[in-house]
DRENKE-616359 format. One record per residue: x, y, z of N, C-alpha, C in turn; residue number from 1. Coordinates in Angstrom, 2 decimals, padded with zeros to 5 digits. Last residue first. Layout:
<nodes>
((X,Y,Z),(X,Y,Z),(X,Y,Z),NUM),
...
</nodes>
This chain:
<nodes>
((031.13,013.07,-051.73),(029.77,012.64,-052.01),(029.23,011.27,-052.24),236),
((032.80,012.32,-048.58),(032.69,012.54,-049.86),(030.82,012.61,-050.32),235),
((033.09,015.03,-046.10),(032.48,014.45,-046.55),(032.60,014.02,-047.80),234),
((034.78,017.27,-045.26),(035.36,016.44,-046.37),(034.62,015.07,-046.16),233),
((033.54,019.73,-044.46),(034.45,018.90,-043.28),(035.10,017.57,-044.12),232),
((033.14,021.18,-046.75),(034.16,021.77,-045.84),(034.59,020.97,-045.07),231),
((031.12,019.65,-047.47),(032.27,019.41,-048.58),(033.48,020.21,-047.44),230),
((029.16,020.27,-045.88),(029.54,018.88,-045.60),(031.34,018.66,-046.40),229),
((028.32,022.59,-046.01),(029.49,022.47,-044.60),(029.96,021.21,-045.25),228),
((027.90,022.68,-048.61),(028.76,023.05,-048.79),(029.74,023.31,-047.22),227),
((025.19,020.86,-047.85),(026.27,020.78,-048.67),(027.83,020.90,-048.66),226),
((024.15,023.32,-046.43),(024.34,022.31,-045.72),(025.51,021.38,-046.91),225),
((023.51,024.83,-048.38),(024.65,024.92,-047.56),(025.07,024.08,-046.81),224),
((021.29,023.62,-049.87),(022.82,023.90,-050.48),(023.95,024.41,-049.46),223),
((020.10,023.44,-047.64),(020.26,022.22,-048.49),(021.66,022.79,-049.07),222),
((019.27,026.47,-047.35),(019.65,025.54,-046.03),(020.37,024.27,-046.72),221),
((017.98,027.01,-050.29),(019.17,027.69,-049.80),(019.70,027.19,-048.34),220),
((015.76,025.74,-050.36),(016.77,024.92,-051.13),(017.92,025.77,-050.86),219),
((014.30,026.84,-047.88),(014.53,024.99,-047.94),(015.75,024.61,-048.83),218),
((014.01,029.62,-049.07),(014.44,029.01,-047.96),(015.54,028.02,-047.52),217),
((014.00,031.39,-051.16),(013.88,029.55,-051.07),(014.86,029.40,-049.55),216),
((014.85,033.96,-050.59),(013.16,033.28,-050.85),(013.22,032.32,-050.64),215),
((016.94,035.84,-048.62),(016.53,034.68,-049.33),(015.21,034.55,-049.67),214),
((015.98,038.60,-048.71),(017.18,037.94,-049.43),(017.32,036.92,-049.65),213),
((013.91,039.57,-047.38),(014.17,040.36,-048.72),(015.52,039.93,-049.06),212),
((014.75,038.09,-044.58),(014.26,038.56,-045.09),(014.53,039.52,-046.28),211),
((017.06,036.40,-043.27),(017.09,036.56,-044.26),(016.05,036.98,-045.13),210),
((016.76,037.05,-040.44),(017.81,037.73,-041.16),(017.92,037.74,-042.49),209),
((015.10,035.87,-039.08),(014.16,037.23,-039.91),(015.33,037.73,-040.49),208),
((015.18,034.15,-037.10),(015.13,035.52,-036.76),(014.97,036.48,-037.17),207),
((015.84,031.60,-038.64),(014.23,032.19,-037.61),(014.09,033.21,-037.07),206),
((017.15,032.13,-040.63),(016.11,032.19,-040.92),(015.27,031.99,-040.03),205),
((019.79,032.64,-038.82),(019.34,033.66,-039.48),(017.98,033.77,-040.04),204),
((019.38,030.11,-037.42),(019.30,031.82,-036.51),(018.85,032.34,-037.52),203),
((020.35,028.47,-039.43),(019.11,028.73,-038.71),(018.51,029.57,-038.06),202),
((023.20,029.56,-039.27),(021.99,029.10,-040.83),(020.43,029.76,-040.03),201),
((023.97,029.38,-036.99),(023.89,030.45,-037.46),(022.77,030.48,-039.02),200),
((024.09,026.49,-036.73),(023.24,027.01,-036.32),(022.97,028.75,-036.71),199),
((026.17,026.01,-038.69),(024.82,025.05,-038.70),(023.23,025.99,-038.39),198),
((028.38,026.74,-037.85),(027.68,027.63,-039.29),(026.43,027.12,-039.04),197),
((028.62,025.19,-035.45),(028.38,027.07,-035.57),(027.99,027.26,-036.77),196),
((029.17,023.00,-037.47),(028.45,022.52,-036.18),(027.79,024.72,-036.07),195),
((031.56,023.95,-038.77),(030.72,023.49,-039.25),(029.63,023.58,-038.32),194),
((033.44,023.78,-036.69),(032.48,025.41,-037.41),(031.70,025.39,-038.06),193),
((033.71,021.37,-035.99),(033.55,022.40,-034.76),(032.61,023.78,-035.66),192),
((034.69,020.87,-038.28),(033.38,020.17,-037.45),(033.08,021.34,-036.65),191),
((037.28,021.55,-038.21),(036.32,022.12,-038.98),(035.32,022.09,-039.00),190),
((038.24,020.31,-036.49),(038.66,021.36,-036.00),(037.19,022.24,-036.95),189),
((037.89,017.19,-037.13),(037.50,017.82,-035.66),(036.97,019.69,-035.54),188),
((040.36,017.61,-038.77),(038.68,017.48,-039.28),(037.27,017.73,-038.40),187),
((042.50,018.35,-037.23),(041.77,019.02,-038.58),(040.95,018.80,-038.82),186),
((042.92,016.08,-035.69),(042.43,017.26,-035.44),(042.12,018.41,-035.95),185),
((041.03,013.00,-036.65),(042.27,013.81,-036.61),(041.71,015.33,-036.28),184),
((038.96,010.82,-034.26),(039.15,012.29,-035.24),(040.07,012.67,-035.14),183),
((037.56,009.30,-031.69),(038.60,009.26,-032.49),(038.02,010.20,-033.96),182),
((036.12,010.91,-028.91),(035.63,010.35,-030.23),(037.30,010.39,-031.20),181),
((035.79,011.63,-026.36),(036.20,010.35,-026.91),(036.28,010.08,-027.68),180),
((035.90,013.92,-025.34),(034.80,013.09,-025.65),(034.84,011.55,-026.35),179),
((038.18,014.65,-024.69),(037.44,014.86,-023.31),(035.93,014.09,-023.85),178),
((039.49,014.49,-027.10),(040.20,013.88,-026.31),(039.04,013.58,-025.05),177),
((038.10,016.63,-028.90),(037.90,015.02,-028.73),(038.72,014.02,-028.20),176),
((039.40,018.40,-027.09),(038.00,018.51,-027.40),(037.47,016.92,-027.73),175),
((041.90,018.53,-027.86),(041.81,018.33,-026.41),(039.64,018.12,-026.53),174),
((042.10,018.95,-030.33),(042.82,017.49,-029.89),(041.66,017.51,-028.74),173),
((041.28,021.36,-030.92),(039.92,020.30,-031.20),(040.84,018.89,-030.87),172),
((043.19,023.23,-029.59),(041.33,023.02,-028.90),(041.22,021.64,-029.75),171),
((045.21,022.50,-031.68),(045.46,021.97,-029.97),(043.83,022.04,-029.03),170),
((044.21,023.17,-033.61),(044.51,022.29,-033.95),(044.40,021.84,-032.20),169),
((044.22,026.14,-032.61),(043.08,025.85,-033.24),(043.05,024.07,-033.26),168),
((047.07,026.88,-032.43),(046.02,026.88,-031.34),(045.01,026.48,-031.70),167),
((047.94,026.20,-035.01),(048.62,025.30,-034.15),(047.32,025.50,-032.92),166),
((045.84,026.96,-037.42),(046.69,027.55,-036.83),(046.81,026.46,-035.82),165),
((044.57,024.90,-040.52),(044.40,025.69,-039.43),(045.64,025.59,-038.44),164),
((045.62,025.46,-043.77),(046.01,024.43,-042.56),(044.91,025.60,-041.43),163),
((043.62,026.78,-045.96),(044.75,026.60,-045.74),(044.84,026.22,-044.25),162),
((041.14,026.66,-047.39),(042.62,027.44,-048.63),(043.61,027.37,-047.41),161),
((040.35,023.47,-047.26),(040.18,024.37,-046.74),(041.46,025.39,-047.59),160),
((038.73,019.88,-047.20),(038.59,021.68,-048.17),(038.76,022.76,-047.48),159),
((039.79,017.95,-045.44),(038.59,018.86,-045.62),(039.17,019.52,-046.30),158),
((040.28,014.36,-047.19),(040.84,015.72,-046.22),(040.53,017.00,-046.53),157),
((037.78,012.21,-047.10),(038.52,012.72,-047.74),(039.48,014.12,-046.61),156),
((036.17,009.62,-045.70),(036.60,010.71,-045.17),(037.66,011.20,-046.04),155),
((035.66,006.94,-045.68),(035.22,007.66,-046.61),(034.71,008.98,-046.39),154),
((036.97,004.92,-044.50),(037.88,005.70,-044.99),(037.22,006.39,-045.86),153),
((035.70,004.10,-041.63),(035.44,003.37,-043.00),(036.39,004.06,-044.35),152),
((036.74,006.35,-040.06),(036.57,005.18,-039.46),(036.48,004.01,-041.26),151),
((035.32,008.51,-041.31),(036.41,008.75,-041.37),(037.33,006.58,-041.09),150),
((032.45,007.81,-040.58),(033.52,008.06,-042.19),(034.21,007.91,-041.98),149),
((032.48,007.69,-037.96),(031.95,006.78,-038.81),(032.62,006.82,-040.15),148),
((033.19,010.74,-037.21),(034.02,009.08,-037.31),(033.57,007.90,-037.70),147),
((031.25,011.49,-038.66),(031.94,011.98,-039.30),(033.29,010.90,-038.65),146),
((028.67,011.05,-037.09),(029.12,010.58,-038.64),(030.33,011.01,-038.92),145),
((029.57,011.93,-034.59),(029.88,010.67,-034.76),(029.54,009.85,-036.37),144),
((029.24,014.51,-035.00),(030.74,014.18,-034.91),(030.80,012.28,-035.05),143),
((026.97,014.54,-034.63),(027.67,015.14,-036.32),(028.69,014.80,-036.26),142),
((025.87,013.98,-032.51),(025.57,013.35,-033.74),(026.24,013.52,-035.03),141),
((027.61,016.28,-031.03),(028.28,014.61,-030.71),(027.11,013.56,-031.94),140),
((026.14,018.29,-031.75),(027.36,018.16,-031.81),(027.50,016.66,-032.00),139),
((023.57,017.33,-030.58),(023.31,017.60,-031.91),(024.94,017.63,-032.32),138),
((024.56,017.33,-027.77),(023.42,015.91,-028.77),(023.88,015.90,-029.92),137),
((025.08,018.94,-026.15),(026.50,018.14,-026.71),(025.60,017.48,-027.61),136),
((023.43,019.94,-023.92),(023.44,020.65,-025.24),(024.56,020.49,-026.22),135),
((023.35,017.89,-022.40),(022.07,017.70,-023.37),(022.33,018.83,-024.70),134),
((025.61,018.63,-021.32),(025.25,017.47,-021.56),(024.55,017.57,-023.03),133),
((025.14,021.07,-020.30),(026.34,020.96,-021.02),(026.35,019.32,-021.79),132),
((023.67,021.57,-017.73),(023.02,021.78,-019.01),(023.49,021.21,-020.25),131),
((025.30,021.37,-015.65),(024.10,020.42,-015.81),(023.01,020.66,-017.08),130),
((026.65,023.66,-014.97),(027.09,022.35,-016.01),(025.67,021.60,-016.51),129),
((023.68,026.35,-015.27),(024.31,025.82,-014.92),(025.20,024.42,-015.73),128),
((023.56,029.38,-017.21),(023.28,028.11,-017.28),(024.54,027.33,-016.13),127),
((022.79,032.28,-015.49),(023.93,031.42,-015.91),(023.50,029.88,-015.81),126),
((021.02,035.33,-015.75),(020.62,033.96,-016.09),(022.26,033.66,-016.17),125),
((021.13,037.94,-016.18),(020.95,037.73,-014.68),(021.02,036.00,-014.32),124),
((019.34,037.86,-019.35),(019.65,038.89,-018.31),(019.94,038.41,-016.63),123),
((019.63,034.82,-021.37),(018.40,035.98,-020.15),(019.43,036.46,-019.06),122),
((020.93,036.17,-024.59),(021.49,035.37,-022.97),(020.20,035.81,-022.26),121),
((018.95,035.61,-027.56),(020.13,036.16,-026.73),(019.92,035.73,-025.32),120),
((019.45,031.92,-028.77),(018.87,033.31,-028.94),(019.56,034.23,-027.82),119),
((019.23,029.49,-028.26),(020.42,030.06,-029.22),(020.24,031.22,-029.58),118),
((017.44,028.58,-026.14),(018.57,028.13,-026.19),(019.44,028.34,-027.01),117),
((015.33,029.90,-026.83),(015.45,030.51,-025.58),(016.88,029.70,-025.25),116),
((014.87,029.70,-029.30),(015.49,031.65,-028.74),(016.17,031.02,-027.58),115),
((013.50,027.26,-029.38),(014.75,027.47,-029.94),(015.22,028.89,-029.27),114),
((011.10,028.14,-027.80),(012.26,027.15,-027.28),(013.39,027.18,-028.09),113),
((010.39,029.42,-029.90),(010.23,030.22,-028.36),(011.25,029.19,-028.05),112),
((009.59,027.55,-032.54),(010.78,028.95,-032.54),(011.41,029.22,-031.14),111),
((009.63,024.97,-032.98),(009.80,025.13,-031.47),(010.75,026.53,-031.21),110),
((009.78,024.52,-036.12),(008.47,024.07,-035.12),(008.47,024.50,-033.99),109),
((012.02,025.48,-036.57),(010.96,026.41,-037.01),(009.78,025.98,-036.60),108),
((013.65,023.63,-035.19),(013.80,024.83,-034.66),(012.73,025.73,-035.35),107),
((013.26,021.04,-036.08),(012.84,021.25,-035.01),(012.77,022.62,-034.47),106),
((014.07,021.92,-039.06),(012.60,021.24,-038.92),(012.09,021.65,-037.69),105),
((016.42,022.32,-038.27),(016.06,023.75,-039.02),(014.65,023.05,-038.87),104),
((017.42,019.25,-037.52),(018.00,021.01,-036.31),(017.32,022.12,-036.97),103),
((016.69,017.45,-039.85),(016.32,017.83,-038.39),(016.22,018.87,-037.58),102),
((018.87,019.29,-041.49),(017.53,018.83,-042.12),(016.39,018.95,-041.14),101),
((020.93,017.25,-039.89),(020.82,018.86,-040.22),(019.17,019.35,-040.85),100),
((020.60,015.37,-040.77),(020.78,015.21,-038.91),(020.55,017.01,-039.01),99),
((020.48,014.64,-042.64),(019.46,014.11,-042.03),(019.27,015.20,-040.86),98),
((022.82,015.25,-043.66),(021.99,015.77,-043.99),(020.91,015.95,-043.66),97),
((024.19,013.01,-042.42),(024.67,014.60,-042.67),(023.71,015.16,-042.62),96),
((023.55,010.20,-044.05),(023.46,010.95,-042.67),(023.41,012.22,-042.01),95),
((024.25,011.31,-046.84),(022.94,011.30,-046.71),(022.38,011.23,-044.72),94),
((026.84,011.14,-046.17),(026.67,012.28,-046.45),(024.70,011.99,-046.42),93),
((027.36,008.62,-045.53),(027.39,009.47,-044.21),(027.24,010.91,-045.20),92),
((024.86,005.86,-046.82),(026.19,006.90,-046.90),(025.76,007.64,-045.68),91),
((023.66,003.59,-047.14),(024.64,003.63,-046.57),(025.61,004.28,-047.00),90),
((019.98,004.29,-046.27),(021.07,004.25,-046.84),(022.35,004.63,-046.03),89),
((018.30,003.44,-043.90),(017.71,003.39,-045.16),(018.51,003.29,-046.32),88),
((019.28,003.60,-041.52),(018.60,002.56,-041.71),(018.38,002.00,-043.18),87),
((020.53,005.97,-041.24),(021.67,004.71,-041.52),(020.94,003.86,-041.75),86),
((018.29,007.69,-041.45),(019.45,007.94,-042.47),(019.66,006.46,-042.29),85),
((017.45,006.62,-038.44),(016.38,007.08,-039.52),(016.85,006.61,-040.90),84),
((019.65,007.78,-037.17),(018.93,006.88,-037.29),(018.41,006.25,-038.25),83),
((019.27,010.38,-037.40),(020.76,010.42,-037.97),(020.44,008.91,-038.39),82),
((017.18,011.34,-036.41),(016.97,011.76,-038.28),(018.06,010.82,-038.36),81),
((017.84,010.70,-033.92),(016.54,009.90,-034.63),(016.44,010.22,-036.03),80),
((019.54,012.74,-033.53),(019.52,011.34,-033.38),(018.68,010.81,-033.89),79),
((017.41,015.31,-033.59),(018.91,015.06,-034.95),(019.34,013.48,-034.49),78),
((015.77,014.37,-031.38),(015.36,015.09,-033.48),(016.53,014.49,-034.44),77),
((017.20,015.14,-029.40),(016.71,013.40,-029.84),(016.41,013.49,-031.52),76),
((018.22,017.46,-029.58),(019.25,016.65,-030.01),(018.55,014.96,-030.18),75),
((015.58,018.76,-029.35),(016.75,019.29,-030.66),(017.62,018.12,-030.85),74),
((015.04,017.79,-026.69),(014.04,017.97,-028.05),(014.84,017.80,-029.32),73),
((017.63,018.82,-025.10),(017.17,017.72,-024.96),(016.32,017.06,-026.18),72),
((017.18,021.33,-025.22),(018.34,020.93,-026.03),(018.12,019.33,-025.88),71),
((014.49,021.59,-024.06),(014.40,022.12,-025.33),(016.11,021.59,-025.83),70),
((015.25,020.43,-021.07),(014.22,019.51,-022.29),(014.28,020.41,-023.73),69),
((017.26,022.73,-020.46),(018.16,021.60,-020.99),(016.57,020.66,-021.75),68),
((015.38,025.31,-020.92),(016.58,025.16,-021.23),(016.78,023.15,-021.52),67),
((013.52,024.30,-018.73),(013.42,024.32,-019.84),(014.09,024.59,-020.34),66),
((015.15,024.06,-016.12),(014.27,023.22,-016.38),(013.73,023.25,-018.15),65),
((016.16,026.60,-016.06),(017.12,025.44,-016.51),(016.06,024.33,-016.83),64),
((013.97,027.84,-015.50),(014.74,028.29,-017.15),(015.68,027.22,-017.45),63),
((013.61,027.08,-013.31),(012.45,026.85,-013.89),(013.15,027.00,-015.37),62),
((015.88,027.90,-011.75),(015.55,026.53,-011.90),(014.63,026.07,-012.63),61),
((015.52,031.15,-012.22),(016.53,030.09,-012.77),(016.05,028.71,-012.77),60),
((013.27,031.37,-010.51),(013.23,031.34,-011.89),(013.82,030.56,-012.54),59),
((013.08,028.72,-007.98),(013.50,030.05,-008.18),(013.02,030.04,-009.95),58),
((012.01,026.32,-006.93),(012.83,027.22,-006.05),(012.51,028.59,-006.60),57),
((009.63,024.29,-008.10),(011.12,025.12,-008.73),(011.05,026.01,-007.96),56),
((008.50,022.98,-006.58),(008.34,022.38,-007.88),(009.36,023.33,-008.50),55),
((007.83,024.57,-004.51),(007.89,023.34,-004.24),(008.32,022.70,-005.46),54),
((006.83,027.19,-006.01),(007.92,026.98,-005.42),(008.62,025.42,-004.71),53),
((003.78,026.51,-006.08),(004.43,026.49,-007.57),(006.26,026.29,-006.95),52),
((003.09,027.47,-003.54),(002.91,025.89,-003.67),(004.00,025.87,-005.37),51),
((003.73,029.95,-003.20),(004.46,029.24,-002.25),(004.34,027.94,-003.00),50),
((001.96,030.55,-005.08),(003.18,031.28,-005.59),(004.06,030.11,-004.22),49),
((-001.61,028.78,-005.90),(-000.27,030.03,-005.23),(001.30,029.68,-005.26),48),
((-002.53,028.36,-009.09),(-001.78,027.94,-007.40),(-001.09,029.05,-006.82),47),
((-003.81,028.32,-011.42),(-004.79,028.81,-010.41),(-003.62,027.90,-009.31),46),
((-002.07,028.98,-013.41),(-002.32,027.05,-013.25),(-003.31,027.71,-012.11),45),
((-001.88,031.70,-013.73),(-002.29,031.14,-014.94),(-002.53,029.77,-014.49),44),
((-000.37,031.79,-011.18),(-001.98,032.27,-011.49),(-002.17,031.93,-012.47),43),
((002.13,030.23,-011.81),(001.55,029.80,-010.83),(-000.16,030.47,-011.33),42),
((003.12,032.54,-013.78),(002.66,030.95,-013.92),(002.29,030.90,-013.07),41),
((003.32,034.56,-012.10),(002.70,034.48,-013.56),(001.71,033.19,-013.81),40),
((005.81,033.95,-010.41),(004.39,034.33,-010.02),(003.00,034.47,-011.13),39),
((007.32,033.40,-012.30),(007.15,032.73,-011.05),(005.35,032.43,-010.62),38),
((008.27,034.90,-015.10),(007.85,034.55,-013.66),(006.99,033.86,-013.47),37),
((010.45,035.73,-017.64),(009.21,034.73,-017.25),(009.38,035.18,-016.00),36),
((011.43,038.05,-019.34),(010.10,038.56,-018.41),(009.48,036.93,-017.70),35),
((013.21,036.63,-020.81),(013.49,037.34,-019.92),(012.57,038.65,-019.23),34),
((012.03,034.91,-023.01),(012.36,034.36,-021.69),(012.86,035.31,-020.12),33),
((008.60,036.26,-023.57),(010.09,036.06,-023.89),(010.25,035.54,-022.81),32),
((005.56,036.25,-023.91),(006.30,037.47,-023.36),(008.06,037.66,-023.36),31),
((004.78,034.31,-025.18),(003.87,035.71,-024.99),(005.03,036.98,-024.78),30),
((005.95,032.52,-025.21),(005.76,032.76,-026.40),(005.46,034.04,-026.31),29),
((007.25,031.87,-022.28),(007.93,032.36,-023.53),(007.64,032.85,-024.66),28),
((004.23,031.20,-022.18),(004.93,032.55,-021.34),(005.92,033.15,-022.54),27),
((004.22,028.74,-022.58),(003.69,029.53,-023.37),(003.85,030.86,-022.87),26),
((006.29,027.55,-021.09),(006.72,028.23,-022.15),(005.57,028.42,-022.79),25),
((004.63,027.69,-018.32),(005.97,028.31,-019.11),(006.27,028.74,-020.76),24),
((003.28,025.80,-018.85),(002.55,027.00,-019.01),(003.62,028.14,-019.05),23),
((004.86,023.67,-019.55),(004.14,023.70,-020.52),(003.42,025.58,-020.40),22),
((005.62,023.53,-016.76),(006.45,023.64,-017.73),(005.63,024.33,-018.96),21),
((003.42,023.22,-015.41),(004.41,024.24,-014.68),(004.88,024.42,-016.11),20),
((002.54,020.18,-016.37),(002.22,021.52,-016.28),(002.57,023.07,-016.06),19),
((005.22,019.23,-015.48),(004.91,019.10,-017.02),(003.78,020.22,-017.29),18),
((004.73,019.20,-012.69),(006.02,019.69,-013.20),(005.76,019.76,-014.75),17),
((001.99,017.55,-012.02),(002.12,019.19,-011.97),(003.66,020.09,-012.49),16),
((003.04,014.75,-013.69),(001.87,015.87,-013.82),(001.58,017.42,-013.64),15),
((005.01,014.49,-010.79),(004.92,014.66,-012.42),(004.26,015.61,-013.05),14),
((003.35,014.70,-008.90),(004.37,015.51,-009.18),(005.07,015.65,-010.54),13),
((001.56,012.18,-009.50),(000.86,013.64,-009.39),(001.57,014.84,-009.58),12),
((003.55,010.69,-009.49),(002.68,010.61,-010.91),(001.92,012.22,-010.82),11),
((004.52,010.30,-006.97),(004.91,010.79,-007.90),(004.53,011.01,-009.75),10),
((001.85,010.11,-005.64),(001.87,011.00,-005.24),(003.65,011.02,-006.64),9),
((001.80,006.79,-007.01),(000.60,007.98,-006.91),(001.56,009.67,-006.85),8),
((004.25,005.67,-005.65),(003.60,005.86,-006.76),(002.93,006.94,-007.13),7),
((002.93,006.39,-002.53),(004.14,006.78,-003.19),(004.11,006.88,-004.71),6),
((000.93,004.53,-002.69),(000.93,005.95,-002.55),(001.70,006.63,-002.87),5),
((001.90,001.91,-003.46),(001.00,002.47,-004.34),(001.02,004.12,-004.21),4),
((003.91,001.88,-001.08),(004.65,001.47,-002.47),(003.31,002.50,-003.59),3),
((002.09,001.30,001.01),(002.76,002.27,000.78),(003.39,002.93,-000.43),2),
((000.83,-001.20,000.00),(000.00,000.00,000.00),(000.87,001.26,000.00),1),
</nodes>
């Protein structure tokens, strides 16, 4: 009997944390991440402000709370596209693509949650480590096609007009040294900007940068996406 209550009473805490959440980020939608409160939510779920505190301390804990399920969202997306890819065909450029394809799908479906993890900093806000994980997904999917290639030897040496600098070479040793992933450190190194162009792509078309300049959207993301893949020396 005890065992059942217990049960119970964490199904109920559940329940009210997924609520909390959910009315959150429609907050985000309304108002951004750097007006959420506390006190907001709680009257929008009809609870008082002491009982909503049982369930997150503070703002922060409520922003980390959504923070890491929105990098959490993004990176099952690009795993499950990367998935998806190896099931059907056996190239790592059609993997590539997947996994990218994914990160601009999930981010124009989940604009408010995308801002609120690649958009500007909330004011007063420091992600705690405990974020650093979930926001490695979409990285550590791109990196692991790319030892997959490299691994099968259908890893050419990246396209670049010229070596990267000794300090540049020494971050991406120590980078996939702390993740494990076997990669020379040139290809690592270009991943790395690859991975930043990725998202800057996307920034720009959910933030309206490429208004009155791009039109095709879809086939201008595709062709770049491309042209990261030929940068980290994907063959075709």
């Amino acid at each position: 009997m005890a065992s059942k209550i217990q049960g119970a009473r964490q199904r109920a805490r559940g329940e009210i944390t997924t609520a909390i959440k959910d009315e959150a980020r429609r907050h985000l939608a309304d108002e951004g991440a750097a007006r959420l409160s506390l006190r907001a939510v709680a009257r929008e779920l009809g609870m008082v402000s002491s009982a909503l505190y049982r369930y997150f301390p503070s703002r922060d804990d409520l922003l980390t709370a959504l923070i890491t399920d929105a990098y959490g969202a993004v990176g099952a997306a690009a795993e499950a596209a990367r998935a998806e890819a190896e099931s059907v065909a056996d190239s790592h450029l059609v993997r590539w693509r997947a996994v990218c394809r994914a990160v601009r799908a999930w981010a124009l479906e989940h604009p408010h949650e995308y801002a609120l993890i690649y958009g500007s900093p909330v004011p007063g806000y420091e992600a705690p480590p405990s974020t650093t994980q979930p926001a490695s997904r979409v990285g550590l999917a791109l990196l692991g096609i790319l030892r997959d290639a490299h691994t099968s030897g259908a890893l050419r040496e990246p396209a670049r007009t010229a070596a990267a600098p000794e300090a540049v070479l020494k971050d991406a040793e120590r980078l996939v040294g702390d993740l494990g992933v076997q990669l020379p450190a040139a290809v690592a190194a270009e991943a790395v900007a690859a991975w930043s162009q990725l998202f800057g792509l996307v920034s720009f078309e959910l933030f309206g940068q490429f208004t009155n300049v791009v039109a095709a959207r879809e086939a201008f993301f595709d062709h770049a996406v491309e042209r990261l893949a030929d940068q980290v020396g994907l063959r075709r």
